[in-house]
N, C-alpha and C positions, 0 to 999 in steps of 0.2 A: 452638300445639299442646301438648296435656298429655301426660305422659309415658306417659297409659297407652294413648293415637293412636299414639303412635309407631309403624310398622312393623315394627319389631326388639323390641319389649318382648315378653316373656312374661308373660301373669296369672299370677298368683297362683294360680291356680283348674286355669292348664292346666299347671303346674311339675310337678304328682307324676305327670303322664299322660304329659311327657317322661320322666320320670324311669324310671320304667314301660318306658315303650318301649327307651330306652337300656338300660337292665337287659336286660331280652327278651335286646337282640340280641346282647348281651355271652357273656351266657349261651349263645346258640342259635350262637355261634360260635365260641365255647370249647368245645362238647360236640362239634360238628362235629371240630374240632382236633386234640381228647383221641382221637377215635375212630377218627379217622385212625393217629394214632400209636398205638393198641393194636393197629393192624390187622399189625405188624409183628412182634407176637409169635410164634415159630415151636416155643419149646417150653415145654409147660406149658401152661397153659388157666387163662383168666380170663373169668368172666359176669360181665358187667353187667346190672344192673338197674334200668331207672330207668323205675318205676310200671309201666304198660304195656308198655312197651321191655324187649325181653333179646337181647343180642348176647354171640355167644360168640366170643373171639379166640384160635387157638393150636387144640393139641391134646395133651392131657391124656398117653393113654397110660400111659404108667410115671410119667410126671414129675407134680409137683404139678398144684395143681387148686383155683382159691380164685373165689368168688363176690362180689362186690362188689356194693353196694343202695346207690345215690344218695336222698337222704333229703334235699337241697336241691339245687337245680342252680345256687348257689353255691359248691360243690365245683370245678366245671368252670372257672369264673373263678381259681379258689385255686390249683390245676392247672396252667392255660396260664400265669399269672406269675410263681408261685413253684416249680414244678418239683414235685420229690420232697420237697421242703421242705413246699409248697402240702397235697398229699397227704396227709402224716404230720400238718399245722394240720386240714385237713377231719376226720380220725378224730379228733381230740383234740377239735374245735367238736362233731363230732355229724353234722357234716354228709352221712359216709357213716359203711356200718357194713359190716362182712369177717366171713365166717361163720369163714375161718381165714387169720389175720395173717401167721404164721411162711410158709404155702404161696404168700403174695402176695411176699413178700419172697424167696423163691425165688423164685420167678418173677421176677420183675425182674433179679434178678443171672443167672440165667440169659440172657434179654435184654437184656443191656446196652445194645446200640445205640437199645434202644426208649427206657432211662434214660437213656441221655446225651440223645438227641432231645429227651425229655420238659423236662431241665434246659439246654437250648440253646434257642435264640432269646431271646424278651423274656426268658422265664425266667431263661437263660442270664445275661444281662445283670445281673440282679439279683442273682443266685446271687454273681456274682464281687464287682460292689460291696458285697454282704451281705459277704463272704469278708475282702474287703481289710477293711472297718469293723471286725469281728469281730477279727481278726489284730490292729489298733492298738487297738483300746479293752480287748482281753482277754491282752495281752502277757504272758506271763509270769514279768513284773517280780516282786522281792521281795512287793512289797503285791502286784500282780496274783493271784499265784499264792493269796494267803490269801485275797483275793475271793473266783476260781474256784472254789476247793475250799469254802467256807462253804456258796458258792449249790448246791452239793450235797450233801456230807457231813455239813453241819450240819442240813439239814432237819428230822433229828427222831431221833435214836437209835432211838425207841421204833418209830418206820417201818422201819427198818431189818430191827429184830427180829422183825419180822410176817413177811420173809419168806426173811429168809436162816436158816441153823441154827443149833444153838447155839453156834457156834463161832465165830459173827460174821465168818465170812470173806467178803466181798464179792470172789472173785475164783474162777478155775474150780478144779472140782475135779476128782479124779482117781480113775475107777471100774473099780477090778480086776476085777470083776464084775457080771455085769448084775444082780442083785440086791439090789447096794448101796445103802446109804441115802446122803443126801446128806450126813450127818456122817460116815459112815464116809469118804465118799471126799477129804471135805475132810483128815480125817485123814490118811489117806495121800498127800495132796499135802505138807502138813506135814512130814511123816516122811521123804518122799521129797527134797524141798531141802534138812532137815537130812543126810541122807546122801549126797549129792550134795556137799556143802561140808564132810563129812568131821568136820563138829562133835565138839568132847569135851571135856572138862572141861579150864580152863586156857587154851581159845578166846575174846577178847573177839569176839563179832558186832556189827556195826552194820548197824539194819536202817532203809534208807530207806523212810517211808510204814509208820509205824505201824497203821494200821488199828484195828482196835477190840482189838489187844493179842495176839489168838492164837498168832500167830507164837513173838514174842516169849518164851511162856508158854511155848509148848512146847518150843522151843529152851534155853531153862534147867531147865525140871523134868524131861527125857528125855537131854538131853545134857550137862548136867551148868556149861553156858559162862555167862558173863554175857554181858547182853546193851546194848547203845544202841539204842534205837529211837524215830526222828522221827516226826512230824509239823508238818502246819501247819494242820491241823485242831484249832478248840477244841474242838468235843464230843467227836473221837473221843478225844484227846488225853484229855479230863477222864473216858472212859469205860475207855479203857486204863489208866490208874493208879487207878482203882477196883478193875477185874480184877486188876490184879498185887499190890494190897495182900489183896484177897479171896484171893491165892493165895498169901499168903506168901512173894512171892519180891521184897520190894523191895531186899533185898540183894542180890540177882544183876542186876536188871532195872533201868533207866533211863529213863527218858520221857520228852523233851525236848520242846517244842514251838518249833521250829527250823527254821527253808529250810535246806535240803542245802549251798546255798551259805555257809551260817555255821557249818557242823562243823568241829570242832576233834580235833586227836586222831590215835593211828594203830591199827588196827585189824588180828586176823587173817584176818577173813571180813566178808563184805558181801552182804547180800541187801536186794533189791528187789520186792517183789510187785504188778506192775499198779498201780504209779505213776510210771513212765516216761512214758505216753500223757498228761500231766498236763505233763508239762515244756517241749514245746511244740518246734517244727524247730530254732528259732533257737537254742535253747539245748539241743541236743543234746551237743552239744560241751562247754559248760559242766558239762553235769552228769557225763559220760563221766568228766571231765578231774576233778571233784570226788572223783569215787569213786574212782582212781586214785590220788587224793594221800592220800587217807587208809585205802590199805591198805598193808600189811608188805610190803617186796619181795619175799616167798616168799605171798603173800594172792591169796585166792581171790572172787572175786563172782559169784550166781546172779543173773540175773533173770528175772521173768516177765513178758513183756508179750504184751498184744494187738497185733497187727501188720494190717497193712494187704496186699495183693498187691504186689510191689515196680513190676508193671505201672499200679498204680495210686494209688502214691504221692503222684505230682508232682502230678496233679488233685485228693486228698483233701486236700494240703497248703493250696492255693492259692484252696479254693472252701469255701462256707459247708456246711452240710447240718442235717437235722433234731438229731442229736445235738450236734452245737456251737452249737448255735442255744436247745435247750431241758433236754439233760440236761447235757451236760457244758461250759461256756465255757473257751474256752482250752485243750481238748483238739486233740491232732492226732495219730494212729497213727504209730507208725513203721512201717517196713518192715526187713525181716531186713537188707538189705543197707543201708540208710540207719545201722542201729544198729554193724554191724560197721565199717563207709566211718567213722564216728564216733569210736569206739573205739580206728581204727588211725589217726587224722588227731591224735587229743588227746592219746594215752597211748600208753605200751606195754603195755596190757594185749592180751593174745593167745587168742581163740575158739576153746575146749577143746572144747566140747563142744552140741550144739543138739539139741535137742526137741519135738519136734511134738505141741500138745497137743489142737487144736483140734476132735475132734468130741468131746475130754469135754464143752469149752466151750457146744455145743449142748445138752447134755446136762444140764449145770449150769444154762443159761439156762432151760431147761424147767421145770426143777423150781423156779425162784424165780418163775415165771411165775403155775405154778398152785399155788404157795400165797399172791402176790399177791391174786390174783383170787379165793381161795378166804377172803381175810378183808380184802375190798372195803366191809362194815361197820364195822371197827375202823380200816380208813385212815378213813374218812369220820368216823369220831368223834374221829381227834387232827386232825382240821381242815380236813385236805384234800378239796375239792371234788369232783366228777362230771369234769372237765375234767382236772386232776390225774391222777384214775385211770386216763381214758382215755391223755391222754398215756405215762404208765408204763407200758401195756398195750401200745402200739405200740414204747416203746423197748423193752421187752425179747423183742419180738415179732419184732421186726426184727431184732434181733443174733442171737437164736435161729438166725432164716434165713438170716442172713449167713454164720455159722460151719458151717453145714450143707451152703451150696454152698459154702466155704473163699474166698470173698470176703474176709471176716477170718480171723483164726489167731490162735493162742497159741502159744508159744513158751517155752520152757528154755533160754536161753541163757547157760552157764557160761563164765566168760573166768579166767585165769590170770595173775598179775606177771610177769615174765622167769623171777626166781628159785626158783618155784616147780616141784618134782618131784615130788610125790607126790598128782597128780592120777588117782585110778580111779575112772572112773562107778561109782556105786553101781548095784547092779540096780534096771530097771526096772521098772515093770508093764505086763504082757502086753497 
């Protein structure tokens, strides 16, 4: 008997017509699956559209309202194995398109049970083995940390500047007014942490997570202090000490490109802006306890971070998701109470004072949204792809809606030495 008698062979001829079929069913029973599970939407409203088909799930009302159009029904496969992960890969491949991002991303945190569904079973399964791999290969080891942060912040300076303001701040800002531009209000977040930390001439600050210099700049040219400020990023590092020579303050200012855990020195103020999320659970501790040692017994430290729901902590810790997967590696939220639980377990530093910043944050996200998208031909000309754009579109799409139903948050949170007395909030804005 030749092999191709055999009873069990397949030709050659009929391989792509299984192949075919198998596909089919994969498909027609992931779509089944997925539509099951939207059916449990209860507030907010989601259409589907896939060709012929429209199914509406939920109902609208006051609450958001986002339409979804299947453009492969390999979406549905990417879906039932990888969760919300699958989802956020399908918008970034093409596979589907969302008339509005931010309204679906409400909607889902609105729905939780439908998300957690969504990212439980096979999904599930993957999501955690994704989670744990993730966690050991993106540690936030010395080298780790300079990895993480390159595979983002180094990307491209000149990306950067397409869509944040001139002030290069990548973190939220703060709008006194609804008619503020987005430099004015970065400014007054600036102005706001210098007076919150009571800056003045004869203050050494060290600022962890230099960023592209801002801080920095304005903390010596308004308040009169020198300043230390890290990073372990080489662009922004090489673009910060361009700024500060451009400003004439490299006698005040310093730039070091340094891990926090290698500072040296003691300091009378310490600020951090939205590089905490960066340090990673396991070394919360470590870095609390860093910052600690290198301020004056009577020293003050601001930070700002992005936080997580403290009810949502221990899952965000322990499981993969789009944004650890694709914008940021080696990031992980804290939560208010994980950062304070920190703080009192490493140090004796003691919570003056907390600040709730988060619907500027949506606010902020908005506006780096659409001038992303509003100069989607000059991304594409220093390099980056159609796949690129999309993915950017959803991450900042998605945090938009995150912070708008207070899924994540920002935070102010001022801590104090033992020896310190002459903590008074600075006024804030209304």
């Amino acid at each position: 008997m030749n092999a191709d008698s055999h009873p069990l062979a397949i030709h050659s001829s009929s391989a792509p017509a299984v192949e075919v079929r198998r596909r089919a069913f994969a498909e027609s029973f992931s779509r089944r699956s997925l539509l099951t599970l939207l059916g449990g939407i209860t507030d907010g409203a989601i259409t589907l559209v896939d060709g012929d088909d429209r199914f509406v799930f939920g109902n609208a009302g006051d609450a958001p309202s986002a339409t979804v159009t299947i453009v492969d029904p390999a979406a549905y496969r990417a879906i039932l194995f990888s969760g919300s992960v699958g989802a956020g890969e399908s918008y970034m491949k093409g596979l589907l398109t969302c008339d509005d991002l931010p309204a679906l991303a409400r909607i889902m945190v609105r729905n939780l049970a439908v998300l957690d569904a969504m990212d439980s079973g096979v999904a599930g399964l993957a999501r955690r083995a994704a989670g744990w791999l993730a966690a050991w290969s993106r540690r936030n080891t010395r080298a780790g940390s300079r990895r993480n942060i390159a595979q983002h912040y180094d990307l491209s300076n000149d990306l950067f500047e397409l869509f944040l303001d001139e002030s290069m701040m990548y973190s939220s800002a703060i709008f006194e007014r609804d008619d503020a531009s987005l430099a004015e209000a970065q400014r007054t977040k600036l102005d706001l942490v210098c007076r919150k930390l009571e800056l003045k001439p004869g203050d050494h600050l060290l600022e962890i997570g230099t960023g592209w210099g801002s801080l920095a700049i304005h903390a010596a040219r308004a308040y009169g202090c020198r300043v230390t400020t890290t990073t372990v990023s080489a662009e922004q590092h090489r673009h910060a000490k361009e700024r500060v020579r451009a400003a004439g303050l490299e006698g005040r200012i310093e730039v070091l490109l340094r891990d926090y855990r290698d500072l040296e020195g003691q300091y009378d103020k310490l600020v951090s802006i939205e590089m905490i999320e960066a340090v990673g659970h396991e070394f919360l501790d470590d870095f609390f306890r860093a910052c600690s040692e290198r301020l004056a017994p009577d020293g003050m430290m601001l930070i700002q971070a992005i936080t997580i729901a403290d009810q949502h902590h221990e899952r965000h810790r322990r499981t993969s998701d789009f944004i650890k997967e694709y914008i940021f590696p080696g990031s992980c939220l804290p939560s208010v109470t994980s950062m304070v639980a920190s703080a009192t377990r490493a140090t004796d530093l003691r919570l003056c004072d907390l600040q709730d910043l988060t619907p500027h944050y949506a606010r902020t996200l908005r506006y780096w949204r659409e001038r992303f998208l509003g100069r989607v031909q000059q991304v594409h000309r220093l390099g980056f792809d159609e796949a690129f754009v999309r993915m950017w579109e959803y991450y900042l799409a998605y945090c938009e809606g995150a912070f708008e139903e207070r899924y994540l948050g920002c935070v102010h949170a001022l801590f104090a030495k033992p020896d310190c007395r002459r903590v008074a909030i600075a006024a804030r804005p209304s």
